[in-house]
N, C-alpha and C positions, 0 to 999 in steps of 0.2 A: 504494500500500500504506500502510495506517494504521498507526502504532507502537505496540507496548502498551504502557501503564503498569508503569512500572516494579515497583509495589506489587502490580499484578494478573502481574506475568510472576512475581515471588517466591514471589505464594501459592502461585501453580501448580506452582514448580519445588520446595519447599519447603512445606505447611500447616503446618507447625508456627510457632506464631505466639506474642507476645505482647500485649495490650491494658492499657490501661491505663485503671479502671474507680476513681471517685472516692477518686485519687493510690494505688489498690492494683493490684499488675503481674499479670493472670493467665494462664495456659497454657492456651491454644485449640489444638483445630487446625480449619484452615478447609478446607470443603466447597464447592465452588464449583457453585451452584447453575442447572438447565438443567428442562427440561420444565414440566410444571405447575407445582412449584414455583419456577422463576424465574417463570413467569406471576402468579403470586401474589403473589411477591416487588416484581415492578415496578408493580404496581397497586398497591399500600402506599406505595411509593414516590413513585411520580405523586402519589398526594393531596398529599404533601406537600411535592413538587418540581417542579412543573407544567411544567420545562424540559426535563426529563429527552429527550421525543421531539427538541425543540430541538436539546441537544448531539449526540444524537447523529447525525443528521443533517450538524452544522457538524463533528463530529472523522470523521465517517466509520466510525464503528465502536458495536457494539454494549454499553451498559455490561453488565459482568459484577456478577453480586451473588455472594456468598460466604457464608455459611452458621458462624458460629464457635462450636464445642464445647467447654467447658470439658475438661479434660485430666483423669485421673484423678488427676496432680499438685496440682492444684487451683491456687490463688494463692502467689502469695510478696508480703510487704510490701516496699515501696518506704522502709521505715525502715531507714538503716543508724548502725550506734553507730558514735558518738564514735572515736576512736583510743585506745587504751590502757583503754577501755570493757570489763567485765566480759560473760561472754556464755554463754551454756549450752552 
C-alpha cells in the first residue's frame, strides 16, 4: 500500500485552502480533478515534467492534480502593521 501525501490527504479532507501568489495570501478552494479533465491536466503537465510517468511508477501511486478557485473572499494581504500602528 502507497501513503498519500500528506498535502493531497488535507485537500481532500478539507478544500479550503490558502496560496500564496507574489507575497499576497489568497482563499481557494481546491477541486480535485478526475476524468477528462485530469487527462488534460496531466498532458500540460508532462510537457513540462517529462518524469511525471517516472514517479509515479517509483512511488507506486497515481499523482493527483487539484483544480484551485479563488473564494468569493477573495485575497487578504500578507502586510501586517507595525504594533501600536494606526489601522481602519
Amino acid at each position: 500500500m502507497t501513503r498519500v501525501p500528506d498535502r493531497v490527504a488535507n485537500l481532500r479532507a478539507n478544500p479550503a485552502a490558502t496560496v500564496i501568489v507574489r507575497r499576497r495570501r489568497i482563499l481557494v478552494q481546491a477541486e480535485e480533478l478526475d476524468g477528462e479533465a485530469y487527462d488534460q491536466a496531466r498532458t500540460q503537465v508532462e510537457r513540462q515534467w517529462r518524469g511525471v510517468p517516472g514517479y509515479e511508477r517509483m512511488s507506486g501511486r497515481r499523482v493527483p492534480y487539484f483544480r484551485l478557485i479563488p473564494t468569493e473572499s477573495g485575497e487578504r494581504s500578507t502586510h501586517r502593521p507595525s504594533p501600536g500602528a494606526a489601522t481602519e
